[in-house]
C-alpha positions in Angstrom: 29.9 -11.6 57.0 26.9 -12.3 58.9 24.4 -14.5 57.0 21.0 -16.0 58.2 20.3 -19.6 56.9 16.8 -20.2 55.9 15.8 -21.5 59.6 17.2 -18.0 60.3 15.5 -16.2 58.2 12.2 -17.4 58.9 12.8 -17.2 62.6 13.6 -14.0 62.2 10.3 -12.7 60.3 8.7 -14.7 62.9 10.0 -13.0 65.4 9.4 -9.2 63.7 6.1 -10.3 62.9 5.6 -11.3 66.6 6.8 -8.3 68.4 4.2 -6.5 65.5 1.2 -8.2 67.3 2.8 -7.8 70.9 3.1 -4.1 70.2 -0.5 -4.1 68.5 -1.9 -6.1 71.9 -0.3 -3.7 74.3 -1.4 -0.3 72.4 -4.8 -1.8 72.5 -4.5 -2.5 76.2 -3.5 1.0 77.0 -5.3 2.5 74.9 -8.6 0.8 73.6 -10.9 3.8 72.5 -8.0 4.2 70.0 -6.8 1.2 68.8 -10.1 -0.6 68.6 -11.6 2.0 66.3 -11.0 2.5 61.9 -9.8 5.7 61.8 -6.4 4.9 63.5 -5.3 2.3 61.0 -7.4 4.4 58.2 -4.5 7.1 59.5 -1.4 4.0 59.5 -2.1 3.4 56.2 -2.1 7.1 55.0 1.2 7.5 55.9 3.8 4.4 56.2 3.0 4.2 53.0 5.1 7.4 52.4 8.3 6.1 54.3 7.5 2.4 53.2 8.4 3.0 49.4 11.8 4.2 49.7 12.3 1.9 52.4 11.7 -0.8 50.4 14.6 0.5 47.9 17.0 1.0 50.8 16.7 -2.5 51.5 18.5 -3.3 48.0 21.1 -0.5 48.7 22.1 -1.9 51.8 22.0 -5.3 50.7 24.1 -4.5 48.0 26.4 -3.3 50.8 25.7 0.7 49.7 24.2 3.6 51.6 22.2 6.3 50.2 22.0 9.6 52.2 20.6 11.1 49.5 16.9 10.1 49.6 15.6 12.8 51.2 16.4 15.0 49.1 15.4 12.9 45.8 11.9 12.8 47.5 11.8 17.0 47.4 13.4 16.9 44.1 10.7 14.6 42.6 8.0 16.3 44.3 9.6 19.6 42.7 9.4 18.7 39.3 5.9 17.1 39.5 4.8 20.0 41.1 6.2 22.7 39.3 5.2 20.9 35.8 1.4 20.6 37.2 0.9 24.3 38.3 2.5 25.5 34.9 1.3 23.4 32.5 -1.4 21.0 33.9 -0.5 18.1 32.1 -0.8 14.8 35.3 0.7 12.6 32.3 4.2 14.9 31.9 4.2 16.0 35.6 4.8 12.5 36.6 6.8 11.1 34.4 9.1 14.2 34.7 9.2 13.6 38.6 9.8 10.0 38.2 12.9 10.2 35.9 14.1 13.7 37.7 14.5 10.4 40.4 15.6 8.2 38.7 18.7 10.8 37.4 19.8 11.8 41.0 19.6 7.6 41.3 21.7 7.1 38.5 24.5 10.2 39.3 25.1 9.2 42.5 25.6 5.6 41.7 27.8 6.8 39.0 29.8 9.1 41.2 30.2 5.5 44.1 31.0 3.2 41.0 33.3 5.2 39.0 34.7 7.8 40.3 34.9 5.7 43.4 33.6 7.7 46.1 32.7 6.0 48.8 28.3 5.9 49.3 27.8 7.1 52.2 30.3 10.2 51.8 29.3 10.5 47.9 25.5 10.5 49.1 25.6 12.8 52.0 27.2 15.2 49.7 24.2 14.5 46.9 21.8 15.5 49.7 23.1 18.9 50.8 23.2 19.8 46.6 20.3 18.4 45.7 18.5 19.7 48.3 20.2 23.2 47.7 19.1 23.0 44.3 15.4 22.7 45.3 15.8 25.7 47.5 17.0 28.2 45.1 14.3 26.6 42.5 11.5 27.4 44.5 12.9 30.3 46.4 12.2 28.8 49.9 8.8 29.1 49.3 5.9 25.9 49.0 3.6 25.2 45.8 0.0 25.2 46.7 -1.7 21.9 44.7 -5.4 22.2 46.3 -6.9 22.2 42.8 -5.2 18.9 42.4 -7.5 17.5 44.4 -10.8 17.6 42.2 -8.3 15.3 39.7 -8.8 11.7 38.7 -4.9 11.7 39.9 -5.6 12.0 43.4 -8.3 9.4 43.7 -5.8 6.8 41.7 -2.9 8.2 44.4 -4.6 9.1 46.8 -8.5 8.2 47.2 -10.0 5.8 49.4 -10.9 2.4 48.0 -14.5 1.7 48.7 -14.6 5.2 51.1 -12.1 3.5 53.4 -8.4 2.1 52.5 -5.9 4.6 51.2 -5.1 4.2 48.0 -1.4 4.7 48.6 -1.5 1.4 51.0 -2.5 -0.5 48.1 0.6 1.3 46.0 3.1 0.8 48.7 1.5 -3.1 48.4 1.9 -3.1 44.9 5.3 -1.8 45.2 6.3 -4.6 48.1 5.1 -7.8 46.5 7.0 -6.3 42.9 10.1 -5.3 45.2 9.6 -9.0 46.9 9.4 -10.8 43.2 12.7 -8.7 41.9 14.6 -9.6 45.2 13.7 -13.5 46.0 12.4 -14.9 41.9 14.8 -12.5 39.9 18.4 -13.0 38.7 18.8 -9.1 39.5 17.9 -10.2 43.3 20.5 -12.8 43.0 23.1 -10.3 41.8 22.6 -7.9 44.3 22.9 -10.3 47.2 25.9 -12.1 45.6 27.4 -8.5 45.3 26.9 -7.4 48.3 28.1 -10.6 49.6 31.2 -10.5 48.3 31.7 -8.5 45.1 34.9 -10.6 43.7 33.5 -13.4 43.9 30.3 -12.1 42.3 32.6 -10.9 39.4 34.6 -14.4 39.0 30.7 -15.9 38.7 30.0 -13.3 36.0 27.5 -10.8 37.2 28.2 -7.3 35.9 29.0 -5.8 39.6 29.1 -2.5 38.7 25.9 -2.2 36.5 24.4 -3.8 39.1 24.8 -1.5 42.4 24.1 1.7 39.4 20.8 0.3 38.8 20.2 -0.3 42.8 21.1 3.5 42.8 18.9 4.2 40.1 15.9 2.3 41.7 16.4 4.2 44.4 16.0 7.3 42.8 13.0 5.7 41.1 11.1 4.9 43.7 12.0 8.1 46.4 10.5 10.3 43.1 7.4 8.2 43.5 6.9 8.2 47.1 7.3 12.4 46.8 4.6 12.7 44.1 2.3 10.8 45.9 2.8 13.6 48.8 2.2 15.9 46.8 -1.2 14.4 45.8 -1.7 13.2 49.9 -0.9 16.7 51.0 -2.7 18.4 48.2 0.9 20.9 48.5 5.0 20.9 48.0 7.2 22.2 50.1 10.8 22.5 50.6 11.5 20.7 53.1 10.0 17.6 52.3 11.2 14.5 52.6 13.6 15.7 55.9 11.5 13.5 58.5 11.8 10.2 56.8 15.6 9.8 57.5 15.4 7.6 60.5 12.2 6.1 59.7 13.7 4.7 56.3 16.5 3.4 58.2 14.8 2.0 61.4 13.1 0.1 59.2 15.0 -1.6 57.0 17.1 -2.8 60.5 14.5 -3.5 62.3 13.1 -6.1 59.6 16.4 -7.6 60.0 18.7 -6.4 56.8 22.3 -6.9 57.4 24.5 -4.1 57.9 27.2 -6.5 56.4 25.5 -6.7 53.4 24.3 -9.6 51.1 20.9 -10.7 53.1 18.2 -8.6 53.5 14.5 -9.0 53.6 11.6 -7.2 51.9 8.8 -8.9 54.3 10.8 -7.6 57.2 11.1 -3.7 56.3 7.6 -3.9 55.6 6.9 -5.0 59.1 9.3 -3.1 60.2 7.9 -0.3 58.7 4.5 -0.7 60.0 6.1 -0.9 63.4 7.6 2.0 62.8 4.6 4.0 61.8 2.2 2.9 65.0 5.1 3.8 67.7 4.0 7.6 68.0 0.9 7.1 68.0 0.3 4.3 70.2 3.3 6.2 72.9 0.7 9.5 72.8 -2.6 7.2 73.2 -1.2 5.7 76.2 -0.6 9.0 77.5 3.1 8.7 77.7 5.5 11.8 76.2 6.1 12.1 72.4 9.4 12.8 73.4 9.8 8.7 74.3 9.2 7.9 70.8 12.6 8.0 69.7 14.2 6.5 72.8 11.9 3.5 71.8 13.4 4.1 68.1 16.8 3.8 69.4 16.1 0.9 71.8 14.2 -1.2 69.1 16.9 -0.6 66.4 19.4 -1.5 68.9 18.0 -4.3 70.2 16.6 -5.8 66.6 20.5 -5.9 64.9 21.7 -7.4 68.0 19.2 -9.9 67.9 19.8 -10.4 64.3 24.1 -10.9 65.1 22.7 -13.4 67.8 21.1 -15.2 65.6 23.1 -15.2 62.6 26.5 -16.5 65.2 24.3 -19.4 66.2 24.3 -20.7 62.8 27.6 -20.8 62.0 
């Protein structure tokens, strides 16, 4: 088990946090009509925000030494139900709250399914996400719901407006969402039980934390919060479609690694896959402004995930 010590840790978040403003400097260098302008980081904070959420969740998951292959699919399903329930019935009120625990179910199931039936996550998940998103295809016949009117709501200035006619509102959810995510995981006993369990589970047991209910409700919250980041699509997008959700496979995972969660389990950081995150998000867009390919965008995904967990090993041995 590789584990950080607190000098690690914040070394660490330093060091994400200064490869952020490296990357940030040298964009700007390249490409200074771009980056020294609003409506690039008007356009960051549009979308990481999207990616962010459920990243935020994974963090738990893998923490709690669990994969969930599923998301994707959760994010269409969620989106589904709030979609459908808006263009048939109108009601914002039932539409969400029928997305958001449509999430939270597929959450629950699969963490059900790992836990005890005993299906191994990643397996159990990967599974989840080809019948899941199966079951969205035949709902909706292949075919996208169109949301414009959705637009002229209250709902889509709350999810989706721009906070004095400039910040996204969705930033200041995915916010929101990090700094609760950040209290539950570092000032919470259910943080303490999800390291401990990912950790090392018998022992967690032998110190009396319900293992079990624990990584279901890590499931569960992953559910939750996939469901939410797939509404506020729909609101962002102003439209649902099918395939939603596909796209944010690799940029869930990149960054929860790249802020420096253990593959191990039991450590994990919320500050650091929100950085991550972020750097994530700016890495097409500051490759085209430079003028390089959009192909080289995931060669630099692969070399930065790559060379962030090896840094993180490095580190981790030299505290031992």
């Amino acid at each position: 088990m590789h584990k950080l010590s607190s000098f690690g840790k914040y070394t660490s978040q330093f060091a994400i946090s200064l490869l952020l403003i490296l990357m940030l400097i040298a964009f700007t260098l390249a490409s200074p009509a771009t980056f020294l302008g609003w409506s690039i980081y008007e356009a960051f904070l549009s979308t990481i925000p999207f990616f962010a959420i459920p990243a935020l969740a994974m963090t738990l998951a893998i923490v709690c030494k669990e994969m969930d292959m599923c998301f994707p699919s959760t994010i269409a399903l969620g989106g589904f139900v709030f979609a459908w329930l808006w263009t048939h019935t109108g009601s914002l009120g039932l539409s969400i709250v029928a997305g958001l625990l449509a999430g939270t179910a597929v959450g629950w199931l699969n963490g059900f399914i790992v836990v005890r039936v005993g299906v191994p996550s990643i397996i159990a998940t990967i599974g989840t996400q080809f019948f899941w998103r199966g079951v969205v295809m035949l709902l909706c016949a292949g075919l996208a719901l169109d949301l414009t009117g959705i637009r002229e709501t209250a709902l889509h200035h709350v999810f989706a407006g721009r906070l004095f006619g400039v910040v996204p509102a969705q930033a200041l959810w995915a916010l929101g969402t990090a700094i609760l995510m950040w209290l539950m995981f570092n000032r919470h006993v259910f943080g303490d039980a999800v390291r401990f369990t990912g950790d090392n589970s018998e022992t967690a047991l032998k110190m009396g934390i319900d293992v079990d209910r624990t990584r279901i409700a890590v499931f569960s919250l992953m559910g939750f919060l996939c469901a939410l980041s797939g509404i506020m699509v729909c609101i962002e997008m102003g439209s649902w479609w099918p395939t939603q959700g596909e796209g944010y496979l690799l940029l869930v995972f990149a960054s929860v690694f790249i802020g420096g969660t253990s593959a191990f389990g039991g450590q994990g950081s919320i500050y650091g896959t929100c950085i991550g995150a972020t750097i994530i998000g700016i890495v097409e867009a500051g490759i085209i402004s430079a003028g390089l390919s959009g192909f080289w965008t995931r060669t630099f995904y692969g070399v930065i995930i790559v060379a962030s967990v090896s840094f993180y090993n490095i580190l981790s041995k030299r505290q031992k």
